[in-house]
C-alpha positions as CSV (number, residue, x, y, z in Angstrom):
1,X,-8.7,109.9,-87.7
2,X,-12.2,110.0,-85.6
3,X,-13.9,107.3,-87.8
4,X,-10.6,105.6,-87.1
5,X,-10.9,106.0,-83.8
6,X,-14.5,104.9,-83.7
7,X,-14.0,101.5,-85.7
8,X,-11.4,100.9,-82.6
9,X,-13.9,102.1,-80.1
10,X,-16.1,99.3,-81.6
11,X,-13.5,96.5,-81.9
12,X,-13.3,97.1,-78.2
13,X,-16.3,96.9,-77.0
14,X,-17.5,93.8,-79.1
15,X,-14.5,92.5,-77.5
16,X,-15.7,93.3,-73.9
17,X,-19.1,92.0,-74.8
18,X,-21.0,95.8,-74.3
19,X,-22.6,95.7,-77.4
20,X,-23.9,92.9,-80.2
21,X,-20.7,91.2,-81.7
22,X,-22.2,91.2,-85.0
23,X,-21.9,94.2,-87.3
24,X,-25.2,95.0,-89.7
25,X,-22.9,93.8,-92.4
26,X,-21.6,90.4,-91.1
27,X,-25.5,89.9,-90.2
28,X,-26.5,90.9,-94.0
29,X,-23.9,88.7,-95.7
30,X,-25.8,85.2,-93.8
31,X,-28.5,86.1,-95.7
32,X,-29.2,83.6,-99.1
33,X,-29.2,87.3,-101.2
34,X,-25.5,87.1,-100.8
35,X,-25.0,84.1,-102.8
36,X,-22.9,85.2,-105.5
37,X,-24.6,82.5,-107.8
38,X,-27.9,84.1,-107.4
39,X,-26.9,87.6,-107.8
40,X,-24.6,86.6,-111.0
41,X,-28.2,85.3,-112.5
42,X,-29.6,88.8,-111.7
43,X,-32.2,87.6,-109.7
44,X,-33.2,87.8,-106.1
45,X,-35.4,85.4,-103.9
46,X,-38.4,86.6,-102.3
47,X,-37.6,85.3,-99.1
48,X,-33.9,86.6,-99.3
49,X,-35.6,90.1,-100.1
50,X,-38.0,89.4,-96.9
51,X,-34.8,88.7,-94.6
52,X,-32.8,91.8,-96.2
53,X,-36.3,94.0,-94.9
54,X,-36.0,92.2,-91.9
55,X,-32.6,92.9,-90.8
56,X,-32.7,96.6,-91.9
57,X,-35.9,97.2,-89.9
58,X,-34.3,95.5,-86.8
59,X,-31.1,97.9,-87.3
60,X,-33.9,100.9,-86.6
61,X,-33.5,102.3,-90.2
62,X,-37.3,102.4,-90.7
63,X,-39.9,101.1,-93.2
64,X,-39.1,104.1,-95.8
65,X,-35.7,103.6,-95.9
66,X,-35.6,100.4,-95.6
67,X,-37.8,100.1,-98.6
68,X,-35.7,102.4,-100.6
69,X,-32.7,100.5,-99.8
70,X,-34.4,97.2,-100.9
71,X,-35.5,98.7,-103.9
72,X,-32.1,100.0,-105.1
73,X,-30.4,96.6,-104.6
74,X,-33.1,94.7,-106.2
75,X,-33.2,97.5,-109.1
76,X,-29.1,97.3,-109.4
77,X,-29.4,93.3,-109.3
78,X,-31.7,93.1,-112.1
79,X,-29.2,95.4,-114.1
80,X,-26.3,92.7,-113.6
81,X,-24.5,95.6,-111.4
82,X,-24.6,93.3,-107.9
83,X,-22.5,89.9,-108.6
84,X,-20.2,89.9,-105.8
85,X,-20.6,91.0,-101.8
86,X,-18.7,93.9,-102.6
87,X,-21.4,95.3,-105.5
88,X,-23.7,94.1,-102.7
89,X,-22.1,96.3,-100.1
90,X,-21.6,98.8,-102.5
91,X,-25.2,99.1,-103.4
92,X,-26.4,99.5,-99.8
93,X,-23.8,101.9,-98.8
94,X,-24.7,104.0,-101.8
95,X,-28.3,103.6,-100.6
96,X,-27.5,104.4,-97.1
97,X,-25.4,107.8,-98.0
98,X,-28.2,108.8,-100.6
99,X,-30.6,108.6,-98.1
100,X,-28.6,111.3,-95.4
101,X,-28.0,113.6,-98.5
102,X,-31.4,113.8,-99.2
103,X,-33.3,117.0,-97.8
104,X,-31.9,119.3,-95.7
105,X,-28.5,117.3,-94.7
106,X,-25.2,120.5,-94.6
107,X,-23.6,119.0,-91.5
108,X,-21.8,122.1,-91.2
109,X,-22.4,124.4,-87.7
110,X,-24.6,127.9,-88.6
111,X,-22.6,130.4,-87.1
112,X,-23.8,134.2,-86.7
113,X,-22.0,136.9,-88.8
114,X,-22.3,139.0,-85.3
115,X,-21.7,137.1,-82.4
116,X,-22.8,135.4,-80.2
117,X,-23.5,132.9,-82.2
118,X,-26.4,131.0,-80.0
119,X,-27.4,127.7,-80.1
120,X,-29.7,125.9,-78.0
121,X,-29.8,122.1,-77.2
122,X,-32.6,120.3,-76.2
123,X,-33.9,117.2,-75.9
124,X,-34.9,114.7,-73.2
125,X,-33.5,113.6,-69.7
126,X,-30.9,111.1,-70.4
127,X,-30.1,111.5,-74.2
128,X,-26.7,113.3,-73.1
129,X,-27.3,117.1,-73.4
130,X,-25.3,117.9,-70.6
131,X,-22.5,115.8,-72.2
132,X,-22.7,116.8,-75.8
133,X,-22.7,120.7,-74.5
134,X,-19.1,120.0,-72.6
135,X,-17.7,118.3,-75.8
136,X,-19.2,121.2,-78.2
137,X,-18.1,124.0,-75.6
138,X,-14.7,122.4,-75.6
139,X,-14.6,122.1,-79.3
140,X,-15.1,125.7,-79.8
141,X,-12.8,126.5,-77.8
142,X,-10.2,124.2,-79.5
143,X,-10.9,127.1,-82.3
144,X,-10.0,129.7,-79.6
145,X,-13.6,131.1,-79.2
146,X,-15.3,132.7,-75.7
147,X,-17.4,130.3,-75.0
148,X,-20.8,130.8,-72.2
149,X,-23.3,128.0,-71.1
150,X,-26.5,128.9,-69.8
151,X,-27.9,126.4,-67.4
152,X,-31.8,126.9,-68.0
153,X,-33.0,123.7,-66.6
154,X,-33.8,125.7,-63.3
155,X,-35.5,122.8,-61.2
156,X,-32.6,120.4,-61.2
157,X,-29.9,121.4,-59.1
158,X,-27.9,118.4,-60.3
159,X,-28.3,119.4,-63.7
160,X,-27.2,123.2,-63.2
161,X,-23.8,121.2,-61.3
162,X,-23.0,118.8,-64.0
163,X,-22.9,121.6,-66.1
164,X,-21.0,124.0,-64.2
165,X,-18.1,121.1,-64.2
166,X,-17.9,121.3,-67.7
167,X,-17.8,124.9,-68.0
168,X,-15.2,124.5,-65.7
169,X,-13.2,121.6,-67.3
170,X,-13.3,123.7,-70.6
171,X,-12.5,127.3,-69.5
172,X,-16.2,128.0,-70.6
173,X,-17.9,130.8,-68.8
174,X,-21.1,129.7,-67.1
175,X,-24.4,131.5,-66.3
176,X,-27.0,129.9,-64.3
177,X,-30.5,131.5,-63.0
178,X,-32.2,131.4,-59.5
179,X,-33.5,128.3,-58.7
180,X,-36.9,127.5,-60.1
181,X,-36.3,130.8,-62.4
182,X,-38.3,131.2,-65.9
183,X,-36.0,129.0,-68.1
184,X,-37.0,132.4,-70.8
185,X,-35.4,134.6,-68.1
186,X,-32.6,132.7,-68.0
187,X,-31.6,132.5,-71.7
188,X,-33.0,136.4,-72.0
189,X,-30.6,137.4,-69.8
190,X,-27.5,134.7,-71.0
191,X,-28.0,136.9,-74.1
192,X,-27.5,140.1,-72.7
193,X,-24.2,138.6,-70.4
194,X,-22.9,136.9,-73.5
195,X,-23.2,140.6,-75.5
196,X,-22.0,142.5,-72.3
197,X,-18.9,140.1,-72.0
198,X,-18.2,140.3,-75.9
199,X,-19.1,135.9,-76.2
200,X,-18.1,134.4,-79.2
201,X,-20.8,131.4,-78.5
202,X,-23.4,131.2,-76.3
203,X,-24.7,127.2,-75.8
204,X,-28.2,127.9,-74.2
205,X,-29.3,124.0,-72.1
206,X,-32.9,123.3,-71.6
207,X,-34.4,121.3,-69.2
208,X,-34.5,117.8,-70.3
209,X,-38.5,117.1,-71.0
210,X,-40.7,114.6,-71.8
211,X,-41.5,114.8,-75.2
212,X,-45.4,113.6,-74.5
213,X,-45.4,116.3,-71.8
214,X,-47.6,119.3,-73.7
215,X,-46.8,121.8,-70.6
216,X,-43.0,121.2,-71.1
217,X,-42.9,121.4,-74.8
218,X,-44.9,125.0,-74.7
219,X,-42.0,126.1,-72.1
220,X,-39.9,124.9,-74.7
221,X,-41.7,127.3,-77.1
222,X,-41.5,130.3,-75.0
223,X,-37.8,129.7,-74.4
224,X,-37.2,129.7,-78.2
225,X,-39.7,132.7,-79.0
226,X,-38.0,134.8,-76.1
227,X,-34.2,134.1,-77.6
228,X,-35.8,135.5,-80.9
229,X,-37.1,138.4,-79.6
230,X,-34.2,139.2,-77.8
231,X,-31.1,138.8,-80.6
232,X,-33.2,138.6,-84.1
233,X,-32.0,135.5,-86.1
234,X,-31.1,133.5,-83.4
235,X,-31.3,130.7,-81.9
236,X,-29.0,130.4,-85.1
237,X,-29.2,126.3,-84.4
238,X,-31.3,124.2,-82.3
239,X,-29.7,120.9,-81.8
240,X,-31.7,117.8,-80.4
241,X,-30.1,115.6,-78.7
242,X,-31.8,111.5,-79.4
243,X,-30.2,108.7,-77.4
244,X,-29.4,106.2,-80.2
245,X,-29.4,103.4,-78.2
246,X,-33.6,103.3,-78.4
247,X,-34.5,103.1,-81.7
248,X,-37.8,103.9,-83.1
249,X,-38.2,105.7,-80.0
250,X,-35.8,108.3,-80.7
251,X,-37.8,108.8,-84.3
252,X,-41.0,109.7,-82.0
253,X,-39.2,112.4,-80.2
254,X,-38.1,114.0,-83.0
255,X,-40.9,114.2,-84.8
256,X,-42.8,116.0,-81.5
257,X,-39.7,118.1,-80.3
258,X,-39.6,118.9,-84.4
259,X,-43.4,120.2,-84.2
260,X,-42.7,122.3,-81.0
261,X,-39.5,124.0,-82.4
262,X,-37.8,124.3,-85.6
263,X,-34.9,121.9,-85.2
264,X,-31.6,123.0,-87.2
265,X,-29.5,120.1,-86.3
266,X,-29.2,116.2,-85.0
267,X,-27.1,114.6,-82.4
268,X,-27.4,111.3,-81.9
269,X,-25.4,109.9,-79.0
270,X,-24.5,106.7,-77.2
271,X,-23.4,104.9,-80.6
272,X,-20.4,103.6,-79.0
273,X,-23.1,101.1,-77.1
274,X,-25.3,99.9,-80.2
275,X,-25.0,98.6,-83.2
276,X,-28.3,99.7,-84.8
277,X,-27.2,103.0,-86.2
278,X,-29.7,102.7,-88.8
279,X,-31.6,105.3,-86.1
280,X,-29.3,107.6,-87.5
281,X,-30.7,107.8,-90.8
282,X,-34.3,107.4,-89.8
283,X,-34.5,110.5,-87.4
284,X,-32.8,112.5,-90.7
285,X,-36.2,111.2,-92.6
286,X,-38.3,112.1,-90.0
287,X,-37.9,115.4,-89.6
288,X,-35.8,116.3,-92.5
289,X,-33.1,118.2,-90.4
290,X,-29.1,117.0,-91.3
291,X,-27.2,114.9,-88.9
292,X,-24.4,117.4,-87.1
293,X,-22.4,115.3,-84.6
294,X,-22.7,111.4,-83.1
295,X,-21.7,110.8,-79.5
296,X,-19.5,107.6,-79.5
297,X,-17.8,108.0,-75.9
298,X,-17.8,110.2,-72.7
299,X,-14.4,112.2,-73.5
300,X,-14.1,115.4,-76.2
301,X,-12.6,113.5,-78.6
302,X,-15.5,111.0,-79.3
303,X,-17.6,114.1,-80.4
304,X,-17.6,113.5,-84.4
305,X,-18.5,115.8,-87.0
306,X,-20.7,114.1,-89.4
307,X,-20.3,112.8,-92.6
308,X,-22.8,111.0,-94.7
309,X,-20.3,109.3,-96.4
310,X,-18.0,107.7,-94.0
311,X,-21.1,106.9,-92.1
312,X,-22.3,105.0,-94.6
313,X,-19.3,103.0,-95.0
314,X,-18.4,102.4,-91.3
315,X,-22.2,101.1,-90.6
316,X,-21.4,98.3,-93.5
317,X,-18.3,97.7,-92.3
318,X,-16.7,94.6,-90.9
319,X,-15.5,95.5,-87.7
């Protein structure tokens, strides 16, 4: 029902003119590779090939990947197993889904035997942490779990505010520290609260950072190292948050948020406004941490658990 909801999301908003009106798939199929003669002779042109890399690098999927997925069509054509659009389609999609599995790629949510389970987002201003945290808070406690936030981005006071009205919105308890406060104090101490009040989940924020900032990103480290010292094991996932809407850029900042703190988990947002989603896959082969959740909307719902597969499929799709 949620990739159903999506593909209606996106019908929408092609409609309304937010977002290029022509899927990766519907740009793919102009190419002279789709012409079912060609492919029925087993044979591909080099400038088709050239247009295919083309295409794929401008939907942000990356020179590996894209090479990969190249290779596997061109491999599967010589073979006499592409002769229509759908063998085509097929072939990429495979392609596509191979490349998410690949690695480190369990979608599923590390919880804690012993709660709280903790899990800290970060990630930089504008990517939709603050978001992302009210859809996961209010997802949890869909599943009837005590939820706490911890606001540690101490030096924003609109930050600590937007999140407060989503603890609020989803019966979430919410922590926040003394303005300008060690953002370690703060998720020290949200451990010992979320223990004292017998928390099921405790969603730790950071302050959102430049990624090129080095004095950020070692405050980043000491937030991490102090949650560890304080409740061994945790944070059980560290979930960055990329903004999917700016391509290769997105790639960047995970590879330097990746070399400050192990990341567990991906969530890319803002897909409802592109359709370059081969970011999604890229970031996976960066960093070699699994896809968890995309952003496609502003409410709860359009929080969606990942799956390589459906992914796959929807990013070839027609709509």
């Amino acid at each position: 029902m949620a990739w159903q909801q999506r593909t209606r999301v996106m019908r929408l908003l092609r409609k309304s003119g937010d977002v290029p009106k022509r899927s990766l798939w519907q740009r793919v199929k102009d190419i002279a590779l789709m012409d079912v003669a060609v492919l029925a002779r087993g044979g591909v042109s080099a400038g088709s090939i050239e247009q295919l890399e083309q295409i794929l690098l401008e939907s942000d999927f990356g020179v590996p990947v894209t090479l990969r997925l190249v290779e596997e069509v061109e491999r599967r054509a010589k073979r006499g197993l592409v002769k229509t659009q759908d063998e085509f389609q097929d072939a990429l999609a495979d392609g596509i889904e191979a490349a998410l599995r690949a690695g480190n790629s369990d979608p599923q949510l590390r919880r804690s035997a012993a709660a709280p389970t903790v899990i800290l987002v970060v990630g930089v201003n504008g990517a939709g942490k603050t978001t992302f945290i009210g859809k996961l808070s209010e997802r949890f406690r869909g599943e009837k779990k005590r939820v706490m936030v911890a606001a540690g981005d101490t030096f924003r006071a609109g930050a600590v505010d937007q999140l407060r009205v989503w603890a609020q919105r989803t019966g979430a308890e919410f922590l926040e520290g003394r303005a300008g406060a060690e953002p370690a104090t703060v998720a020290f101490d949200a451990i010992d609260s979320a223990i004292a009040r017998k928390v099921d989940v405790l969603i730790v924020d950071t302050a959102g950072r430049l990624h090129t900032s080095e004095g950020l990103m070692e405050e980043l480290k000491k937030v991490a190292r102090v949650i560890t010292k304080r409740l061994p094991g945790a944070p059980h996932e560290t979930l960055l948050v990329l903004d999917g809407t700016i391509g290769q850029n997105a790639v960047q900042q995970a590879k330097m948020f990746g070399a400050a703190v192990p990341i567990s988990g991906l969530v890319v947002t803002k897909l409802d406004g592109t359709a370059r989603g081969g970011v999604v896959v890229a970031v996976h082969e960066a960093i070699d941490a699994p896809v968890k959740f995309l952003g496609v909307g502003e409410t709860a719902a359009d929080l969606l658990s990942f799956d390589a597969a459906e992914f796959a499929r929807e990013l070839l799709s027609d709509e």
